[in-house]
N, CA and C of each residue as an Amber inpcrd file, in Angstrom:
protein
   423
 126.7880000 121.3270000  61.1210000 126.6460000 119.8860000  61.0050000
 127.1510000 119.1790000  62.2690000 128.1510000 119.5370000  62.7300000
 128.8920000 119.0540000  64.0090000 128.0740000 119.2510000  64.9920000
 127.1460000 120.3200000  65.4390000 126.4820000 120.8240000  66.7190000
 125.1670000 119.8320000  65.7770000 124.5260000 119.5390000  65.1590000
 123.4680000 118.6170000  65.1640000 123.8630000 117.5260000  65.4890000
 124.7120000 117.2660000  65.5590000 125.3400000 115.4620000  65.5360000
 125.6050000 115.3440000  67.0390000 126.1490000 116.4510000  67.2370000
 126.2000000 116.4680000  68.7850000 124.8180000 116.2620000  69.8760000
 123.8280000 117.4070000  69.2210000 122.9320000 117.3770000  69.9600000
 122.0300000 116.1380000  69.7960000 121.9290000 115.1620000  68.6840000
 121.5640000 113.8210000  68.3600000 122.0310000 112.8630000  69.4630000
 123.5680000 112.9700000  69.4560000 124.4410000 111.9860000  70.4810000
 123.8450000 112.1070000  71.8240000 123.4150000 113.3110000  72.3890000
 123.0490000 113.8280000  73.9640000 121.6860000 113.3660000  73.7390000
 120.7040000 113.7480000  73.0110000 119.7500000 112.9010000  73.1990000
 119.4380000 111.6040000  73.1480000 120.3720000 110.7180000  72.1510000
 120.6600000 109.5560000  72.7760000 121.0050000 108.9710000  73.6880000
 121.7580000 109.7250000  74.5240000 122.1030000 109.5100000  75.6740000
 121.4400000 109.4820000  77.0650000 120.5000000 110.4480000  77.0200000
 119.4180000 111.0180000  77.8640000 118.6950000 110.0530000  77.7990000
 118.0090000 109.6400000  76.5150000 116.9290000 108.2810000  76.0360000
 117.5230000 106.7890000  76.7610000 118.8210000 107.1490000  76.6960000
 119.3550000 105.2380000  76.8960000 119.1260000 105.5520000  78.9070000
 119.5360000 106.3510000  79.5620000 119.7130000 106.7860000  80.8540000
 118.2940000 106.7860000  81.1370000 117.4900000 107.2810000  80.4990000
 115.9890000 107.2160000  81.2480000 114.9010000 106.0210000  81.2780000
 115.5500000 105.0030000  80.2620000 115.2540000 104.0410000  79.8690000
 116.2130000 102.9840000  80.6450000 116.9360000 102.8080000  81.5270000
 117.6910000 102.3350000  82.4210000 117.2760000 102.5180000  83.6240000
 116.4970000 104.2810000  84.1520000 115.9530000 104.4350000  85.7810000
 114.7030000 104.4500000  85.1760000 113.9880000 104.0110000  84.7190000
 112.3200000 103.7750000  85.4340000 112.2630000 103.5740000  86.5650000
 111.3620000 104.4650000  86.6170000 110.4650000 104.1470000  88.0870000
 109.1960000 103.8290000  88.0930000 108.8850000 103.0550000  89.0950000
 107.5550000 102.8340000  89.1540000 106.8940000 103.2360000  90.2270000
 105.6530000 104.0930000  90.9020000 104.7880000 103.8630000  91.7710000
 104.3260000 102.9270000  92.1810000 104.8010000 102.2920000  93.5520000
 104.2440000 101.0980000  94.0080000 103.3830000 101.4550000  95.5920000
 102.3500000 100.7910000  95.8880000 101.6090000 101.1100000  97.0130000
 102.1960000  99.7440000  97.8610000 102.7320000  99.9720000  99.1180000
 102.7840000  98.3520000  99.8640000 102.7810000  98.9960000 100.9840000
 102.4840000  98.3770000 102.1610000 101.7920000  98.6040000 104.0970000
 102.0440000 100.0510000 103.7780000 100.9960000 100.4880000 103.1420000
 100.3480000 101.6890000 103.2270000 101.2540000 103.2680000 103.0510000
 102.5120000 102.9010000 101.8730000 103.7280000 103.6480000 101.5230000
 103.4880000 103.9350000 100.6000000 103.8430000 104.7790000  99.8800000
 103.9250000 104.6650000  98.4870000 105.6080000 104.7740000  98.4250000
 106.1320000 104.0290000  97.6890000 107.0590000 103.8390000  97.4050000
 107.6420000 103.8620000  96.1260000 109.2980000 104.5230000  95.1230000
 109.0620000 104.5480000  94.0340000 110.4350000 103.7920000  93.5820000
 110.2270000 102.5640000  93.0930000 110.8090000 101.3800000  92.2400000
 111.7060000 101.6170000  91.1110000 112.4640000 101.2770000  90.8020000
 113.3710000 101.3610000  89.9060000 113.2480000  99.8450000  89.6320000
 112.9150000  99.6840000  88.1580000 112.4150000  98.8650000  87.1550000
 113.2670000  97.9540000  86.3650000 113.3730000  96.6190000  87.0890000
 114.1210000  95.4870000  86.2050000 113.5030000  94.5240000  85.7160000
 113.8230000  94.7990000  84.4290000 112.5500000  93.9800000  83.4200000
 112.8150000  92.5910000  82.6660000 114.4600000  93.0930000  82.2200000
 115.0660000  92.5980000  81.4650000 116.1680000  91.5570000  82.1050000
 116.7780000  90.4690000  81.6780000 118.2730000  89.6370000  81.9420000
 118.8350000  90.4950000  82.5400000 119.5910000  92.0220000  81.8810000
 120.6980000  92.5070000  82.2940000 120.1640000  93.6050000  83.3230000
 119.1880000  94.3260000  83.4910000 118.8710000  94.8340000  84.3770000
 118.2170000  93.8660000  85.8940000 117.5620000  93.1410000  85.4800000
 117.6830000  91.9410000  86.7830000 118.6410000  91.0840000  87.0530000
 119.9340000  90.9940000  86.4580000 121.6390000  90.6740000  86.9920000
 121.8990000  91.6220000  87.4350000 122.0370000  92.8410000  87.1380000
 122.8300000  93.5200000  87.9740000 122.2780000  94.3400000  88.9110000
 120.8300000  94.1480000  89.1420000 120.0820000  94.6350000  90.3730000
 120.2470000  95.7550000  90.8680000 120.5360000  96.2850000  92.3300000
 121.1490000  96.8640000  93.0170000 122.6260000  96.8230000  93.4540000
 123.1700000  95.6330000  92.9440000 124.5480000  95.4750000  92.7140000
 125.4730000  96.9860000  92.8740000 126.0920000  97.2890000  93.4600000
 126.9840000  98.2800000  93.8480000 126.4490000  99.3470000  93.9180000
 125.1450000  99.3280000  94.1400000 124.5980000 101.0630000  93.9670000
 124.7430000 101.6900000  95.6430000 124.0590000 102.9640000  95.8590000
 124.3480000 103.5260000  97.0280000 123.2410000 103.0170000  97.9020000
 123.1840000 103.2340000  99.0340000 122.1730000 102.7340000 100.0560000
 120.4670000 103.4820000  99.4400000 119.4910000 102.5680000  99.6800000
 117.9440000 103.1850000  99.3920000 117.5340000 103.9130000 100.3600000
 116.7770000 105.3290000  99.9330000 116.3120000 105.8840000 100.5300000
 115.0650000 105.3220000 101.0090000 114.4220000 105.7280000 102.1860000
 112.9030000 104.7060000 102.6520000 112.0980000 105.0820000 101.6820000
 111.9100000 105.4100000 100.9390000 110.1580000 105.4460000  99.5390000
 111.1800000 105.1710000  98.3320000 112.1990000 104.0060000  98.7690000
 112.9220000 103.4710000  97.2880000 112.7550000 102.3210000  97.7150000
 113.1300000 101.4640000  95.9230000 113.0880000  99.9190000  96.2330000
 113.4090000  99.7170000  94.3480000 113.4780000  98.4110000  94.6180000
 113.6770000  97.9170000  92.8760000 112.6520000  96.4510000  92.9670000
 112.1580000  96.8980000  91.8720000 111.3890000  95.6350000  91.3660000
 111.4750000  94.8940000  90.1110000 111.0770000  93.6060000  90.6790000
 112.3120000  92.8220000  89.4640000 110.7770000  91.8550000  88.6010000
 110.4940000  92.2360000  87.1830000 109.3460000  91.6350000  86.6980000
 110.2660000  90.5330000  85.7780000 109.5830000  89.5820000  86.3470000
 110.2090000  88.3300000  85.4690000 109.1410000  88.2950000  84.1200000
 109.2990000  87.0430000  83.1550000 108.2310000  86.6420000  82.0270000
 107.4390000  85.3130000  82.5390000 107.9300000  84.7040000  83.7300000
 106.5950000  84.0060000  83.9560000 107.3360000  83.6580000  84.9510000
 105.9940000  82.9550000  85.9320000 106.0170000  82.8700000  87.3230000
 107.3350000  81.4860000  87.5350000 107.8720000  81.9770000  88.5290000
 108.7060000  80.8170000  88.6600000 109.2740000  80.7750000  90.5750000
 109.8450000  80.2440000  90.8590000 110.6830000  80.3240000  92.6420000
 112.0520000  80.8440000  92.0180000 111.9510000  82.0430000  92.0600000
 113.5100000  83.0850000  91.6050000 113.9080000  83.2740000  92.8560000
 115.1830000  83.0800000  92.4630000 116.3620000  83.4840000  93.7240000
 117.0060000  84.4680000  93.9120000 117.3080000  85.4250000  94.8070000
 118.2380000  86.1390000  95.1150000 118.9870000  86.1110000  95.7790000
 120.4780000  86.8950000  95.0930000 121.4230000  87.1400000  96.0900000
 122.0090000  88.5910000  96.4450000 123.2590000  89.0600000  96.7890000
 123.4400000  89.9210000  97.8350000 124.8790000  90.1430000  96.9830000
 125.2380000  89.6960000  95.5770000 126.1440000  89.8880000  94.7950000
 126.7600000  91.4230000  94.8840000 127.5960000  91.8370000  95.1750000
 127.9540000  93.1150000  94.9070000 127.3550000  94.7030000  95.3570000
 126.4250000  93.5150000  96.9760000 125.9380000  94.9210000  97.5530000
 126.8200000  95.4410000  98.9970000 125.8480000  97.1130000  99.4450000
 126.8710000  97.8910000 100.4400000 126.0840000  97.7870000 101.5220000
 124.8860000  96.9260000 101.3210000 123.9150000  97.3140000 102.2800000
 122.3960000  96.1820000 102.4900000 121.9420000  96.3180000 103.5460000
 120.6860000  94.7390000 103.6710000 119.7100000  95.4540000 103.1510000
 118.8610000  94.3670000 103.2530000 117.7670000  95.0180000 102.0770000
 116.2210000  94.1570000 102.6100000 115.1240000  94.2040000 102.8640000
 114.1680000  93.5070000 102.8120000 113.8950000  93.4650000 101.6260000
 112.8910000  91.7090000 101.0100000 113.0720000  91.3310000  99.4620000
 111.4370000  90.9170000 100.1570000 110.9250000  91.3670000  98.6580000
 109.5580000  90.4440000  98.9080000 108.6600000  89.7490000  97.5770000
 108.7390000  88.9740000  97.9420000 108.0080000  88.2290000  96.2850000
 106.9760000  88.0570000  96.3920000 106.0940000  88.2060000  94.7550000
 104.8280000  88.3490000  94.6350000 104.1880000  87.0730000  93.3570000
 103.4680000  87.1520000  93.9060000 102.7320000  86.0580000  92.6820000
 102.2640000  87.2010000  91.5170000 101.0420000  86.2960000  90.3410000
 101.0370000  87.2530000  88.7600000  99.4640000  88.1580000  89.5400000
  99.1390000  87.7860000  91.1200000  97.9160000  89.3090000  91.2830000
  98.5730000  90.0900000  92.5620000  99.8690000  89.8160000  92.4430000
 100.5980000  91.0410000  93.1420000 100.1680000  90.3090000  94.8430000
 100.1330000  89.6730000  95.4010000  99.9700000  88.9590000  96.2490000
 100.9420000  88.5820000  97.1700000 101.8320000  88.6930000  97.5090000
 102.6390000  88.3980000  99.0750000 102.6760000  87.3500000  98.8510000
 103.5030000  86.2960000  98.7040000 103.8740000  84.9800000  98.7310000
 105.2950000  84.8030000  99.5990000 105.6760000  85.6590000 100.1290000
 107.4240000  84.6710000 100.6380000 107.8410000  86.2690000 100.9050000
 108.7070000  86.6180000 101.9090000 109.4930000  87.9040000 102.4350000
 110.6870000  86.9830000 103.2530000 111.9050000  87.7650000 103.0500000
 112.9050000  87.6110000 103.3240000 113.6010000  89.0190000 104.0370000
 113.9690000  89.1230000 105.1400000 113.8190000  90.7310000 106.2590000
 115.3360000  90.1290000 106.7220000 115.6760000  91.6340000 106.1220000
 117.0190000  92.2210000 106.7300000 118.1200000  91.5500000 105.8640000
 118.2920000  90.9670000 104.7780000 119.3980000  90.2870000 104.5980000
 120.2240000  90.9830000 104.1370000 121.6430000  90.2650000 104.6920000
 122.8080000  91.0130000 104.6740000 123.7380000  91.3010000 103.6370000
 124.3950000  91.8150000 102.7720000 125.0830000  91.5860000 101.9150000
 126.4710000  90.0430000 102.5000000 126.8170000  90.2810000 103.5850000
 127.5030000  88.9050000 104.1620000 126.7880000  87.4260000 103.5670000
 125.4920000  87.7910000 103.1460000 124.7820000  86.4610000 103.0410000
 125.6000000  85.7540000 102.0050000 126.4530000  86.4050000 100.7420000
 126.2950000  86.1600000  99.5650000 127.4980000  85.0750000  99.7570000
 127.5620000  84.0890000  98.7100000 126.6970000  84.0470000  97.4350000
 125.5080000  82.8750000  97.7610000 124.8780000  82.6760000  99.1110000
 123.4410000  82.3050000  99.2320000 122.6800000  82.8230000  98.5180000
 121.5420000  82.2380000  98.0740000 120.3060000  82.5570000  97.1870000
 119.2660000  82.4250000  98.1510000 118.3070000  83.6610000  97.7340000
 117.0970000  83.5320000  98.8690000 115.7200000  83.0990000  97.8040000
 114.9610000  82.0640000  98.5090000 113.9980000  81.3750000  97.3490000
 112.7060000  81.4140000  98.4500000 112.1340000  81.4040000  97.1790000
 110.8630000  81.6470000  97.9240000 110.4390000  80.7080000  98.0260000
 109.1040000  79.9300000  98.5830000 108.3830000  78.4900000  99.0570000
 107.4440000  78.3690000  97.7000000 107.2720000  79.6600000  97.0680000
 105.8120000  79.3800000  96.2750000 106.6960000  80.1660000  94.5230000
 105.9770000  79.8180000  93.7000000 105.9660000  80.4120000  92.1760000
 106.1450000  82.1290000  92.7760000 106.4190000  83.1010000  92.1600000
 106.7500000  84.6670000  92.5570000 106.4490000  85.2900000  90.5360000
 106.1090000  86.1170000  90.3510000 106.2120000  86.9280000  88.9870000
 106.9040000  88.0760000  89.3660000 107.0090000  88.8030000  90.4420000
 107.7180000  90.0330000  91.1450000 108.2230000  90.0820000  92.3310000
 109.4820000  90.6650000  92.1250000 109.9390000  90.3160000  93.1920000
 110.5450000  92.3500000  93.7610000 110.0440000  92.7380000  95.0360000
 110.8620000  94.5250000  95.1490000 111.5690000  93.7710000  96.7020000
 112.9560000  94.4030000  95.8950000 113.7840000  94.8510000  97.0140000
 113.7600000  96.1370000  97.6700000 113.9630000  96.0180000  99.0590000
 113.3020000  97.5240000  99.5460000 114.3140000  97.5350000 101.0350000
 114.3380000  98.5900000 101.5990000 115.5530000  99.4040000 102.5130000
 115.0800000  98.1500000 103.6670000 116.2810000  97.4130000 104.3510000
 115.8760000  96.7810000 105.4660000 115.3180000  97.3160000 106.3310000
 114.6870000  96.5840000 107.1890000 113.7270000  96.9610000 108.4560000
 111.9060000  97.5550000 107.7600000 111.9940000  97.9000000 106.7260000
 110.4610000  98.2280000 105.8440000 109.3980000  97.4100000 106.1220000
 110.2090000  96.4670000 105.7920000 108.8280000  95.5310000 106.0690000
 108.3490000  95.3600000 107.4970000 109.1850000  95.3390000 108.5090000
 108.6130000  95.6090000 110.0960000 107.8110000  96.8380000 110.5240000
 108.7340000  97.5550000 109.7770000 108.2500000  99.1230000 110.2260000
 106.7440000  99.5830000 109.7210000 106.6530000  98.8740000 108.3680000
 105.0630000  98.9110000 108.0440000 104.3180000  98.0240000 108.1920000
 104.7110000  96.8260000 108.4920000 103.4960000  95.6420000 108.7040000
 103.0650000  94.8880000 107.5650000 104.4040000  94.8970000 106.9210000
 103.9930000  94.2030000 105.3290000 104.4150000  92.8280000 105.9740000
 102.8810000  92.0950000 105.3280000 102.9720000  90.5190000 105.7180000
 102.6680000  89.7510000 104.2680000 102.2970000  88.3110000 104.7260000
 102.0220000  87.4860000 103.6210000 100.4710000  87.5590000 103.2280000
 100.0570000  87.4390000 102.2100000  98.7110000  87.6800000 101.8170000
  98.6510000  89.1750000 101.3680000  99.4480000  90.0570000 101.9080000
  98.9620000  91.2870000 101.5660000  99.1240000  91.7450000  99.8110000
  98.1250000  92.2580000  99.5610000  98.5800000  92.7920000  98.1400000
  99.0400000  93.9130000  97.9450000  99.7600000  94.3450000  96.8560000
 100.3130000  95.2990000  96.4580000 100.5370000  95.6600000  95.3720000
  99.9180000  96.9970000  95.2100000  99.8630000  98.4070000  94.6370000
 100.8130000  98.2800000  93.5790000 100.6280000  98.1500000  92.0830000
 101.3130000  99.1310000  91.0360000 101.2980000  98.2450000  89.9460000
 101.2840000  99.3420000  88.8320000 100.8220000  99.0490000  87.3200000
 102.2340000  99.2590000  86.3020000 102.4330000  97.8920000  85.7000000
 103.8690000  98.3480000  85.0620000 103.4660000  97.5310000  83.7630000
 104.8830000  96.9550000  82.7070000 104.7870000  96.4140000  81.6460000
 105.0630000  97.1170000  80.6410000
């Protein structure tokens, strides 16, 4: 009875942990890149917030419930980050390159409405040629 209860608890555990790192496949200046998935209030508060530096084919993407000018900040990070927001057809609306964790507690806003927003390893967006207008790659929800 004890070793079922146990092995119940670990798979709960496994379930809550894998359901916390989603990832997503995202295509942007011609990368494929793989996203770690903030969907929710508490997973889009605490962002990248204290995590370790991104590897280059990492990033986090942040799906709001409707389009709005969302802000970010640099709360509780080790490291800069290029941010890029998207309208609801995945569209390039507003990039923000290189910002520093020093920035904080500035908020970075975009000029236009955004539904997604991926944070991604500074310098990315130079290094690939991700501009405004461009669209981008990936199926979530």
């Amino acid at each position: 009875m004890g070793i079922a209860l146990g092995l119940i608890l670990i798979a709960g555990v496994v379930m809550v942990i894998s359901v916390n790192h989603r990832k997503a496949p995202i295509s942007i200046g011609g990368q494929m890149v793989f996203a770690r998935i903030a969907d929710n209030d508490d997973t889009r508060r605490k962002g990248l917030s204290g995590s370790s530096p991104l590897g280059e084919k990492e990033g986090m993407l942040f799906i709001f419930d409707t389009p709005s000018r969302w802000g970010m900040w640099m709360r509780e990070m080790k490291y800069s980050l290029d941010i890029v927001w998207m309208d609801g057809e995945k569209r390039i609306v507003y990039i923000a390159e290189n910002v520093s964790p020093d920035t904080y507690p500035k908020a970075f806003l975009p000029d236009k409405d955004a539904l997604y927003v991926l944070e991604l390893p500074a310098g990315f967006v130079d290094k690939h040629n991700v501009g405004l207008g461009n669209v981008v790659g990936f199926s979530v929800r």
